[in-house]
N, C-alpha and C positions, 0 to 999 in steps of 0.2 A: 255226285257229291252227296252226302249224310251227313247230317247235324244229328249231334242229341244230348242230353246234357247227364250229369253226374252228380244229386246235390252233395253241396258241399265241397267239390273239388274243380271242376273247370268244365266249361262249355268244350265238346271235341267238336270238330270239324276234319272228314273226313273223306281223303280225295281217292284215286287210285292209289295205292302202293305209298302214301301221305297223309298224317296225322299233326291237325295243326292242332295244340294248345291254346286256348286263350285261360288267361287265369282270371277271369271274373263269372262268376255263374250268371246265369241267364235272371237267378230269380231275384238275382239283385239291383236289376233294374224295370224289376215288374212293378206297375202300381206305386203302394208307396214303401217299397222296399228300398228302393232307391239309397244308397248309402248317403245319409248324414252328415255332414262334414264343420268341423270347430276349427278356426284355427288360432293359436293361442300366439300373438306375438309379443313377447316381454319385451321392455324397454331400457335397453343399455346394459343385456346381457351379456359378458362373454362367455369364453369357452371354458375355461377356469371357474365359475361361478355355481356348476353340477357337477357333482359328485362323481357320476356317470363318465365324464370325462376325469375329471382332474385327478390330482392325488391324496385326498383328502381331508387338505387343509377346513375348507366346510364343507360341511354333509348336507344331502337334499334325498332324504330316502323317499319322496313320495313322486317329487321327479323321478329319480332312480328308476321306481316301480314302471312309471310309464314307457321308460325307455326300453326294460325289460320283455315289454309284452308287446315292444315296436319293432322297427329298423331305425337304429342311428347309421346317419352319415356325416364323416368327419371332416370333408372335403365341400363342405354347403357354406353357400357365400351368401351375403346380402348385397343387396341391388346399390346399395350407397353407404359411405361410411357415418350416416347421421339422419335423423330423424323422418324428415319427410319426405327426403326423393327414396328414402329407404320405401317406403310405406306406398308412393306412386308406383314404386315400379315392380311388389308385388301385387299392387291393386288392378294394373295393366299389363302387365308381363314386356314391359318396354324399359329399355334404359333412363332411369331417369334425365340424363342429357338431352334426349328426343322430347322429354316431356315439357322443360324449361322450367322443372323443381330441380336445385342446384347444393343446395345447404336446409338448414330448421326455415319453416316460413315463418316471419316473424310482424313487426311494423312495415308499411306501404313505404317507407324510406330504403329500410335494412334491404328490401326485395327487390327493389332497384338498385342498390348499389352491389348485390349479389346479383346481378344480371339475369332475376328470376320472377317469373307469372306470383301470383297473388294466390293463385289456389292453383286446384288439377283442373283443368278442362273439365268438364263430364263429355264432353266428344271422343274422348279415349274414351277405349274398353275398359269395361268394369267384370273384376272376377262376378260378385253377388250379383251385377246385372245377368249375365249367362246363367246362375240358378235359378235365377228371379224367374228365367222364361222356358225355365226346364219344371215347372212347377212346384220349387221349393220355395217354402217363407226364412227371408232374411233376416238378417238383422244385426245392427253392429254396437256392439258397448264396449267404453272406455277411449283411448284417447285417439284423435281423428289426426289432425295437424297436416291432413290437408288441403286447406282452406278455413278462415275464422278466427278471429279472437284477436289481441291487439287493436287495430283503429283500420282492420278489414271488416268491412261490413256489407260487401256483397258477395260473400262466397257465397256458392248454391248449397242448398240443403244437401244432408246427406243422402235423403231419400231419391234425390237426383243420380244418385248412382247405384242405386238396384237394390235399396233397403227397405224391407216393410214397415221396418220399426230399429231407432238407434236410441242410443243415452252416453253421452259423450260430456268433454270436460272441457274448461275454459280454451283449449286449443283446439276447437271447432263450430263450427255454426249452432247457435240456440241449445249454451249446456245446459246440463241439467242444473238448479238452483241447487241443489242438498250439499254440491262440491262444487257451487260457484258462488259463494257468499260475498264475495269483491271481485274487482276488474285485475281479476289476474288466476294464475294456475292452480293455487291452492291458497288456503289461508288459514288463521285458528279460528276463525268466526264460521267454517263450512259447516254443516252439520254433522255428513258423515265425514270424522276426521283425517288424515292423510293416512292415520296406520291402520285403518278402516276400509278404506277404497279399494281393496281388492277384493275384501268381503265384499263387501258393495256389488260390485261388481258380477263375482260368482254368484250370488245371489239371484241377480236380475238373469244371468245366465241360466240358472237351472229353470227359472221362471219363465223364461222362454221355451225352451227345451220340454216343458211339462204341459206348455199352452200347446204344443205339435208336437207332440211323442206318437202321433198317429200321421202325422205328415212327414215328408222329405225336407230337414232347414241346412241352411248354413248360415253359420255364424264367428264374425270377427269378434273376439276376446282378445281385449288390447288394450291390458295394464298398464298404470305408470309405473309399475316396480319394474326393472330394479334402477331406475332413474332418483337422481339427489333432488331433495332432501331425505336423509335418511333420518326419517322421525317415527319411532317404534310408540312414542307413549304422549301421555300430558307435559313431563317432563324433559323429557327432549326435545320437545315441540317449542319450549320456549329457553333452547340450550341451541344458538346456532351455532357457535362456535363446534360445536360436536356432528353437524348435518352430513360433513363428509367424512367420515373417520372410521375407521375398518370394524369397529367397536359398534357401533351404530347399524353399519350393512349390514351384521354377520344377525342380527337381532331382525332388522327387515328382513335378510331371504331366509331365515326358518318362516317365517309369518308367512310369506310369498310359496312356500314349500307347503307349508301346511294347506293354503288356499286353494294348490293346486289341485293335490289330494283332495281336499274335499268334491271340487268339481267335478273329480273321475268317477270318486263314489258316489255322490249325486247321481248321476248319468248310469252307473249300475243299478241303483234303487230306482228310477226311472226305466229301466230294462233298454237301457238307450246302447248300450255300450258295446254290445254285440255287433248291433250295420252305423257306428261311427266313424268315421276317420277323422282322428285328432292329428292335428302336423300343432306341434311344437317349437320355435326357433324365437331368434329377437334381432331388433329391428337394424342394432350395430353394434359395435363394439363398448365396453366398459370405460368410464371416468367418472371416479378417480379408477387408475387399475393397481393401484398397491404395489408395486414393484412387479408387476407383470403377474402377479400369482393369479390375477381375474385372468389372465391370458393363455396362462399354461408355457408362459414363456414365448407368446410369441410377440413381436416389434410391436410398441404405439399402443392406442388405441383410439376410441369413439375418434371420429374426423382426422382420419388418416387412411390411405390405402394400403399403410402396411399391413399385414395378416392382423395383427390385434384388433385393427380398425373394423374388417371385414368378412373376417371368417367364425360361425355363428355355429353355436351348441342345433342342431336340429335331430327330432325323432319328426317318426309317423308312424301311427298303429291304428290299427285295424283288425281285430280279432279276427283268428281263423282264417285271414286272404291275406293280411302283410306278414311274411315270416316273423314271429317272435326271438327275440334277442340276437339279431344279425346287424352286425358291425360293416357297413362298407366304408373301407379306407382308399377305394381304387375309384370309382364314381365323382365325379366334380358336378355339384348340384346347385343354381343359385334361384333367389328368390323368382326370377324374371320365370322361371322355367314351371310355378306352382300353379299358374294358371291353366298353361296348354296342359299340363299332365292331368289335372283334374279333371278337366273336361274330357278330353279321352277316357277316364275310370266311369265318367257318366254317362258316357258316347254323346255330349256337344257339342257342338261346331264351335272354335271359338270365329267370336267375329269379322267379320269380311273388311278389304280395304284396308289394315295395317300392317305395316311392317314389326314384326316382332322382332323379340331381341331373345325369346326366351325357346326354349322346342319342348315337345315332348319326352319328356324324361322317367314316365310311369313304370316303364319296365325294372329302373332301380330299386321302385318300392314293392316290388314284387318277387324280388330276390336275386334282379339277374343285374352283372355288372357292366355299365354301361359306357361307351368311351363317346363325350359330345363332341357335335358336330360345328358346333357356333363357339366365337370365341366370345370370353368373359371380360366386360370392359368396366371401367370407372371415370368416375369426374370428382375432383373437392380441391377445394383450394386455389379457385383460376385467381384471383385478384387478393388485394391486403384486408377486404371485409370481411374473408374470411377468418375461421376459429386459428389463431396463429399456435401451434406446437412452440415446443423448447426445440431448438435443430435437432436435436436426435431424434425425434417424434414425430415431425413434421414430415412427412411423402411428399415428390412430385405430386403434380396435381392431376396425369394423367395416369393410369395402370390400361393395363391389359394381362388375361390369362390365355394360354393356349398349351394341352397336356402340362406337362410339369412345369413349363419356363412362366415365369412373371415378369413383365417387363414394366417400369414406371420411368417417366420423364414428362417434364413441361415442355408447354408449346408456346414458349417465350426464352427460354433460353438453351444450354447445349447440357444439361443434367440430366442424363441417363442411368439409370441401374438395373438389372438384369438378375435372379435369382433362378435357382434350381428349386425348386420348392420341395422336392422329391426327398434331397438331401440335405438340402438348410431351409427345413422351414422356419426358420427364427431370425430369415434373411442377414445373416452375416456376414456372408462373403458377395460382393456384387463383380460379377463375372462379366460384366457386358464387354470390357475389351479381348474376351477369347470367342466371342460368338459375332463376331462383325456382320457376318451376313442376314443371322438371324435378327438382330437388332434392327438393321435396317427393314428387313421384313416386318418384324410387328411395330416400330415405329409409323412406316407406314400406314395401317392398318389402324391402328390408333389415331391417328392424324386425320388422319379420312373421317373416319366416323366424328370426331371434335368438329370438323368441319360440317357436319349435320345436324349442331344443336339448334333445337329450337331456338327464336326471340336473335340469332347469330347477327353479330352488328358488324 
């Protein structure tokens, strides 16, 4: 066997008569070449909300750009249709239902009667914890919400899960004052204003990024945009009647666009931008969604497992290793899956002893199309604490994905439905009485795993 490398195109390894490929070069895990990694997750994004997808009703050119010089995939799911088991179970690459974050963590009442833990464990894996001991400095700004705030006041710090340095918001442990002027999320008494706090944010980001521009970081970038209140000014700030109103968004995501841009270019004049991997996506679906136009037309949104709820705008780029302006529409990619692939692009082990919910999936972001091996599951909505939809809005409270079928149904009563998603992704027609066998098979399958949730009474 003979190794030897090629800069700039791929490590060969070569056997008799056999030429293996790997696409990562050798010198990018020398020292502190180590590629860099951001990862940007907006809040209460949909698919309809970039330009890049949609048809465009709003424009995001400086998203655009990134997506441009990435790989979009249109088939990337988030781990939950709502805030915090969203955010566990890219933080651990497990299903939220394993984890016993179930909906938003909220009051020590609200978390009991949603049959959910108070925070994440830090006994789960931590993505930043695996950098932390690969020799990159951490660090995470912007909004936590997994564990703190409300009348919890023993969540563990964040640095408990593999951060060198965080600056977070009323919805986690010890915010920062500047945007926690009262006992709540935002207020007009904060300093940096709400139509501020992405700046804010970017800000501390490049500040980061500029204290290690000579070391290996990664970093959670995790806005509250484009989450309600939609307050762009002084004026609107004290106009709530106006907070949710399409008038009001369309004025946040240019701000939120612009901010984004800025970071990219920051990170160029920083000469960061070359060994970064930025991944892009958010955390669930849109509300309010405007008649669907935040969805691009697909069912529901935020807290549903219709597609609206869970299928999420994502890039990833990488200069010169992730092909530039390549569209996969064939690859089914969810949040659970950004840990294990990461760690394979750094070569870490991720950690020993659990059961994952997520696989390696890196070969996607590297141009090749991928068919997964694990199926795609959900949880929202088991009991009436939960976020209640108008009936058309409202999902089973179970899903499951496996290739093109989607199957959702409760595990309280006999509601089934069954989608092609290949052919109706806007789930219109529910097929489940032509697939009997099938049904029964991912029912199954679903059933079993619900049968696994943590805290299970």
């Amino acid at each position: 066997m003979r190794c030897y490398f090629v800069p700039d195109k791929a490590l060969y390894v070569s056997f008799t008569g056999v030429t293996l490929f790997v696409f990562l070069n050798a010198d990018v895990f020398a020292g502190n070449n180590k590629p860099n990694v951001v990862i940007i997750y907006t809040d209460d994004m949909g698919v309809g909300d970039v330009s890049f997808l949609n048809d465009g009703w709003v424009q995001t050119p400086n998203i655009d750009k990134l997506a441009a010089q990435g790989t979009v995939i249109t088939n990337y799911y988030t781990a939950a249709a709502v805030s915090s088991p969203s955010r566990a179970g890219l933080t651990t690459g497990i299903f939220p239902l394993n984890l016993g974050i179930n909906t938003f963590l909220h009051t020590v009442e609200h978390n009991i009667n949603c049959e959910q833990e108070d925070f994440l464990d830090p006994k789960f894996p931590s993505m930043a914890r695996v950098f932390q001991s690969q020799g990159y400095a951490t660090a995470h700004i912007g909004k936590w919400h997994m564990g703190g705030g409300r009348d919890v006041d023993n969540a563990p710090q964040i640095t408990e899960y593999g951060f060198d340095e965080y600056l977070t918001t009323y919805e986690g442990p010890d915010p920062d004052p500047k945007i926690t002027a009262t006992d709540w999320i935002w207020s007009p008494q904060d300093e940096v204003k709400r139509w501020e706090r992405t700046s804010y944010f970017v800000d501390k980001a490049l500040e980061f990024m500029k204290e290690h521009r000579d070391d290996p970081f990664f970093l959670n970038l995790w806005p509250d945009d484009m989450h309600t209140p939609y307050v762009y000014d002084e004026v609107s700030q004290n106009d709530n009647k106006t907070w949710r109103t399409e008038a009001n968004y369309r004025k946040v995501l240019a701000e939120y666009d612009i901010q984004i841009g800025r970071l990219i270019s920051g990170m160029q004049l920083l000469g960061l931008d070359k060994n970064t991997i930025v991944i892009f996506t958010s955390d669930n679906g849109p509300m309010p969604y405007y008649s669907e136009k935040r969805t691009n037309g697909l069912r529901s949104m935020k807290c549903s497992l219709y597609e609206g709820g869970i299928r999420m705008p994502f890039i990833i780029s990488w200069p010169g290793r992730i092909p530039a302006g390549r569209v996969d529409n064939e690859s089914v990619i969810c949040a659970v899956d950004i840990f294990p692939s990461l760690c394979a692009i750094i070569g870490a082990d991720m950690p020993g002893g659990f059961d994952y919910s997520g696989e390696d999936m890196s070969r996607v972001f590297f141009g090749k199309t991928v068919c997964r091996t694990k199926d795609l599951m959900w949880e929202f909505g088991r009991n009436e604490y939960f976020y209640q939809h108008l009936p058309e809005n409202k999902s089973p409270h179970l899903g499951i994905r496996r290739g093109d079928m989607k199957l959702m149904l409760n595990s309280f009563d006999d509601k089934i439905e069954l989608y092609d998603l290949r052919k109706d992704p806007e789930e219109k027609c529910n097929i489940a009485s032509d697939y009997p066998e099938l049904v029964e098979e991912l029912s199954s399958a679903v059933l079993k795993w619900w049968d696994t949730r943590l805290g299970r009474k």
